[in-house]
VORO-707853 format. One line per field, with one value per residue (C-alpha): residue in one letter; residue number from 1; chain; y, z, x. Coordinates in Angstrom, 3 decimals. Example, Ala and Ser with C-alpha at 12.3 -4.5 7.8 and 13.67 -1.06 7.14 Angstrom:
// VORO-707853
r: A S $
k: 1 2 $
c: A A $
Y: -4.500 -1.060 $
Z: 7.800 7.140 $
X: 12.300 13.670 $
END
This chain:
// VORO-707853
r: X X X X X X X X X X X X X X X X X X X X X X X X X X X X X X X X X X X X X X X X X X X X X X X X X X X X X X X X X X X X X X X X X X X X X X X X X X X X X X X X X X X X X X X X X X X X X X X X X X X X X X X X X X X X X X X X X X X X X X X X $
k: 1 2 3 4 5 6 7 8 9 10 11 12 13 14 15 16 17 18 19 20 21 22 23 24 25 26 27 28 29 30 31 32 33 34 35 36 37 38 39 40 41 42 43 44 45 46 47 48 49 50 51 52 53 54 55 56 57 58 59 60 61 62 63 64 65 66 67 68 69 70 71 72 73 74 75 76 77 78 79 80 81 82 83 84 85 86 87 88 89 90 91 92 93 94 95 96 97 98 99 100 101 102 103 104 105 106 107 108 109 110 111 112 113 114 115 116 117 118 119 120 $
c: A A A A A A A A A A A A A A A A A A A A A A A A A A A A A A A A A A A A A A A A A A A A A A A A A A A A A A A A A A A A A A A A A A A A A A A A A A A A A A A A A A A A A A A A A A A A A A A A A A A A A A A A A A A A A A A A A A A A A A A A $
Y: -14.323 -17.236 -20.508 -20.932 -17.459 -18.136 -21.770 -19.983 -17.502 -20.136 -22.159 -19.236 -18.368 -22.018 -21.985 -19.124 -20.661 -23.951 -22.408 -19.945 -23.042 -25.324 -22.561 -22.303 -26.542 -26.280 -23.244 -25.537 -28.410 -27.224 -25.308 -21.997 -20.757 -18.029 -16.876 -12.841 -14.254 -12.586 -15.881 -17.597 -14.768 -14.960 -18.881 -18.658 -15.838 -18.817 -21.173 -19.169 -17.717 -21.517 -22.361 -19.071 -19.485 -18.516 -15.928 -14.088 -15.648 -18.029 -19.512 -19.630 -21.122 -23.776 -24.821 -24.868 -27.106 -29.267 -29.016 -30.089 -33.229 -34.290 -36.487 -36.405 -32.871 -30.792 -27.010 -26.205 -28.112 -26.127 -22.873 -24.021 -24.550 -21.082 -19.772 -21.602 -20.510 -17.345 -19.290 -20.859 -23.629 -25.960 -29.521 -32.633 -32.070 -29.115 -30.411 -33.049 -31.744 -29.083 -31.359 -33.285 -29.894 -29.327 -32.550 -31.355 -28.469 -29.620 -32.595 -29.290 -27.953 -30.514 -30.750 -27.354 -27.330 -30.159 -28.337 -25.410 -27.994 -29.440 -26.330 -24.665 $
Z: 52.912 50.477 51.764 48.987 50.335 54.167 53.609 51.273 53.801 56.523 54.466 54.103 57.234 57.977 55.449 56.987 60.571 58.714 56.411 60.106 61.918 58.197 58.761 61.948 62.431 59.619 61.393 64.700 63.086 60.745 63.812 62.349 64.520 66.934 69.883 68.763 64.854 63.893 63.140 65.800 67.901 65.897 66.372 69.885 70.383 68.225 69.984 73.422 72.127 71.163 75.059 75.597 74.894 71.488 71.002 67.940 64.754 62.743 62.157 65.654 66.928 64.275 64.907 69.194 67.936 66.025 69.013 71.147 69.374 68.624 71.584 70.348 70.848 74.299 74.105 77.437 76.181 73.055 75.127 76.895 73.697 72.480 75.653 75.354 71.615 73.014 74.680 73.698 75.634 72.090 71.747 70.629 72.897 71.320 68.116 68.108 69.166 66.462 63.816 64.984 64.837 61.492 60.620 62.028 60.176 57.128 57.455 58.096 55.118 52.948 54.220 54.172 49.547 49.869 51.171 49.039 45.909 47.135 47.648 43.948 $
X: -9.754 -9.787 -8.301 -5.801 -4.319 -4.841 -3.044 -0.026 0.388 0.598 3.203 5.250 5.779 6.649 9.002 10.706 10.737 12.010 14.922 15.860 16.209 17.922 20.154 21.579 21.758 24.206 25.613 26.091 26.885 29.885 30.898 30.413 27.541 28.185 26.014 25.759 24.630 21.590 19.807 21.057 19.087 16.187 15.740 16.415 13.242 11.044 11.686 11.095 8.056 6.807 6.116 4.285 0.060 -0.541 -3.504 -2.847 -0.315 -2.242 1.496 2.874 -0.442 -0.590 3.118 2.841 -0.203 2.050 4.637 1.354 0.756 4.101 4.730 8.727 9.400 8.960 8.415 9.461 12.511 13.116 12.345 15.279 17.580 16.342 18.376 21.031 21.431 22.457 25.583 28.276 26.734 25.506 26.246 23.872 21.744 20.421 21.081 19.188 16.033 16.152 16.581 13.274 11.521 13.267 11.591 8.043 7.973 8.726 5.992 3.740 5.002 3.417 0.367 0.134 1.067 -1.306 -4.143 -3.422 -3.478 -6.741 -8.328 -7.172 $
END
């Protein structure tokens, strides 16, 4: 597999996680967000599956890596907020700790175009 395709397919899948997770903060924030939504759900399993060891997804490795080194964001914490996704149990302090990761994986994002640019 070519890097160029290896990096694009990495940045896609982040861009997936990233416009799940856009999503359901605007969800939460505009009050809109209910525990049974579909995305809500799906969120909720990423973010539980984060604080599990990653063997196999390229994607889900690279972004507990991130997670790893990212002194600002906790993945036993977000495992937490995961669960409580599935309750009506949401207030800032879930909020606010998906919006850094919302931050994180856009950041990952770019380097991820600009390694795909440096590589074509």
């Amino acid at each position: 597999m070519s890097h160029i395709a290896m990096y694009s397919g990495v940045y896609e899948e982040i861009r997936g996680y990233a416009e799940l997770l856009d999503k359901v903060l605007v969800e939460l924030k505009g009050g809109t967000g209910l525990p049974h939504d579909e995305d809500r759900r799906k969120l909720g399993q990423f973010l539980t599956a984060l604080n599990a060891p990653q063997k196999g997804d390229l994607t889900m490795r690279l972004i507990h890596i991130l997670l790893r080194d990212n002194g600002e964001i906790d993945q036993s914490e977000l495992a937490k907020i995961g669960e409580r996704l599935e309750t009506e149990d949401v207030d800032n302090s879930v909020i606010e700790p998906l919006e850094r990761l919302a931050q994180s994986l856009e950041q990952e994002q770019a380097t991820a175009m600009a390694r795909m640019r440096m590589r074509g």
